[in-house]
C-alpha positions in Angstrom: -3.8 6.3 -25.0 -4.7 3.9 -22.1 -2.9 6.3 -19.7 -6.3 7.3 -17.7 -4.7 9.6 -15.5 -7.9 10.8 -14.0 -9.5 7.2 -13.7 -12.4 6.7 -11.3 -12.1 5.1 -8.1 -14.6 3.0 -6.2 -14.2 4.6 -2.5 -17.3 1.8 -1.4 -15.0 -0.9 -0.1 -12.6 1.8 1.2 -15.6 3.4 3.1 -16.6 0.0 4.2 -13.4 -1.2 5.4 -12.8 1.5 7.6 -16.2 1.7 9.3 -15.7 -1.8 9.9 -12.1 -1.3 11.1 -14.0 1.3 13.5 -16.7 -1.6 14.7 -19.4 0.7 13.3 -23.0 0.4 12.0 -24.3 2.2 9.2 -26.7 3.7 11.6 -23.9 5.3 13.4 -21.8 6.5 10.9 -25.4 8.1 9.4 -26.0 9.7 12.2 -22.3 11.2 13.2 -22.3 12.4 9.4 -25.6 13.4 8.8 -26.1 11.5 5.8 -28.8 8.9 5.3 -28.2 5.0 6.2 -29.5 4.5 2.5 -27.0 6.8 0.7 -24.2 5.6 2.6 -25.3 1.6 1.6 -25.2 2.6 -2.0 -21.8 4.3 -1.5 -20.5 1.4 0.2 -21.6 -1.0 -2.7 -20.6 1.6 -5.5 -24.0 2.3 -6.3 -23.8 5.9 -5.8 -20.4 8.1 -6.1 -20.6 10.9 -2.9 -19.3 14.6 -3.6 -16.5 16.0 -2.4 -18.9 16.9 0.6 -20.6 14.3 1.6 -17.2 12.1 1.0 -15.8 14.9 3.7 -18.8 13.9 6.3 -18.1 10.7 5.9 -14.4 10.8 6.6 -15.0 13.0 9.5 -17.5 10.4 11.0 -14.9 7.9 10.0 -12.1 10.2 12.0 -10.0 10.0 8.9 -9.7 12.1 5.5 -11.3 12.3 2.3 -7.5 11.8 1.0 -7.2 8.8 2.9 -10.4 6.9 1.8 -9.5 8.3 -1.7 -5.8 6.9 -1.1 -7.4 3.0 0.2 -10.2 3.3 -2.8 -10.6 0.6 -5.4 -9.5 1.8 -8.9 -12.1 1.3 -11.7 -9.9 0.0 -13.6 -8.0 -3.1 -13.9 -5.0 -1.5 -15.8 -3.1 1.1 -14.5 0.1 2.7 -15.3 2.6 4.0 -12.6 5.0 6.1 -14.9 8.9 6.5 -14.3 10.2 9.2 -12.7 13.1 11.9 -14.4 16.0 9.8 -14.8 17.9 11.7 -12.1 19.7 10.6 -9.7 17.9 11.7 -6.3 20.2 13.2 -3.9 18.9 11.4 -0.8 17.3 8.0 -0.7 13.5 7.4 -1.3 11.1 5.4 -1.8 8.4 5.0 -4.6 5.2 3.3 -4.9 5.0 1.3 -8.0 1.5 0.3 -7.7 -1.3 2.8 -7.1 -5.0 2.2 -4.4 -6.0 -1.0 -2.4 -4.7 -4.0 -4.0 -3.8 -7.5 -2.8 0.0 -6.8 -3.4 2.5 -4.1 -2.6 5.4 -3.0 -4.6 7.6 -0.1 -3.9 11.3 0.7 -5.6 13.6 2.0 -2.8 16.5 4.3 -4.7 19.6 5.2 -3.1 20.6 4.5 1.0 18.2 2.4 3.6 17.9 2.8 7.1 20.2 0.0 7.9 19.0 -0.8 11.7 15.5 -0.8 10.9 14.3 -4.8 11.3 11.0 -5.6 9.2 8.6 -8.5 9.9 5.9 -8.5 7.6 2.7 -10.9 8.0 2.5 -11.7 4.6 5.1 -12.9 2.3 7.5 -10.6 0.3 10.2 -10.4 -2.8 13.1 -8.3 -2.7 14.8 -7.9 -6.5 18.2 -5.5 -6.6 17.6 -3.3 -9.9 20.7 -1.5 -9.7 23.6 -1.5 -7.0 24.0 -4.3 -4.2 22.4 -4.7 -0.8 23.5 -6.9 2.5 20.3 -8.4 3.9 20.3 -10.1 7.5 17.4 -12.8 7.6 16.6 -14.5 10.4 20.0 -13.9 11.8 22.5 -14.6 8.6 23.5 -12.6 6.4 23.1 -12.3 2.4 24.7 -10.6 -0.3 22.8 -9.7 -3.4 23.7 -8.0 -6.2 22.0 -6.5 -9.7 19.6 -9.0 -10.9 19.2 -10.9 -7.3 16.6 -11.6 -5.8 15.6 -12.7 -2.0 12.0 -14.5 -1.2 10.7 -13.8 2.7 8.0 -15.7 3.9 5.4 -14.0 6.1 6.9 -13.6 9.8 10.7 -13.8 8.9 12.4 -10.9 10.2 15.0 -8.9 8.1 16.6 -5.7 7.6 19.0 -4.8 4.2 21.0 -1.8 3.4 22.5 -0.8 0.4 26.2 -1.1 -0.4 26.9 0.6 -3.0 25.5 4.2 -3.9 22.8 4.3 -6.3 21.3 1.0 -5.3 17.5 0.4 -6.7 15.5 -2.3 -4.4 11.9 -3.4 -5.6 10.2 -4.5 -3.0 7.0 -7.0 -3.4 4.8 -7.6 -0.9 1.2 -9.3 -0.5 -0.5 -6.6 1.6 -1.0 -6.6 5.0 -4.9 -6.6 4.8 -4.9 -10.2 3.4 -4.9 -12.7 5.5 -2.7 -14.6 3.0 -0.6 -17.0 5.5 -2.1 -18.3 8.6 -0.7 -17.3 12.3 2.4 -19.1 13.0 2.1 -18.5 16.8 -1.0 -20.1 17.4 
């Protein structure tokens, strides 16, 4: 109950997004896919749900994948349950996503090592909480130690990179995605 596995998506805004992305008209997109301009204005405003087919025409005209549109899609819904994975530990490190389509926020749990020398410098602002384990984090050239139960606030722009210290380290990660424009451009 209220696990909707197969929940519907609204692929409109993810169709629209990336024809815009493309600096294309409707017209254009109709014509590369061989759809009409009206079909592919009710799909865009969720008034009409494509087949697998015609969602494959569009992708191609889009020069990208069904998968991805599906991946970029709106869910439904405004519930959604990401579920835990086997309580395992995973041999090598990876990363989960903790929060499923297009939203305005990111968050993804990070098990086991990091790639260390990797800097990050996200637009938008971002919240690092230590689950399990310890990490060192450099920010903006100093370093910090945090340790189960931390956690580190980024503002958009500041760069960072974090490893883990200890095996079996869990980092969640929180970001407000990259597509909103959610702090304004420090450089200007």
């Amino acid at each position: 109950m209220g696990d909707n596995k197969e929940q519907p998506v609204r692929v409109g805004a993810a169709v629209r997004r990336r024809r815009r992305a493309l600096d294309l008209t409707l017209a254009v997109v109709a014509q590369r896919s061989g759809l009409s301009v009206p079909f592919l204005s009710q799909v865009e405003n969720d008034r009409a749900r494509p087949s697998r087919g015609s969602l494959e025409k569009v992708a191609d005209a889009l020069r990208t994948t069904a998968v991805e549109l599906l991946a970029a899609a709106d869910p439904a819904c405004s519930v959604d349950v990401v579920r835990g994975e086997a309580a395992e530990p995973a041999p090598e490190p990876r990363v989960r996503s903790l929060v499923r389509g297009h939203h305005q926020l990111h968050a993804s749990e990070f098990t086991g090592g990091h790639e260390a020398g990797r800097e990050f410098q996200h637009r938008n602002d971002e919240l690092m909480y230590v689950a399990d384990g310890a990490v060192e984090i450099e920010a903006e050239g100093r370093a910090y130690r945090l340790a189960r139960g931390d956690t580190m606030y980024l503002t958009g722009g500041v760069r960072h990179r974090w490893r883990a210290t200890v095996p079996d380290t869990r980092v969640i990660v929180v970001a407000v995605a990259e597509h909103i424009e959610a702090v304004q451009d420090r450089t200007r």
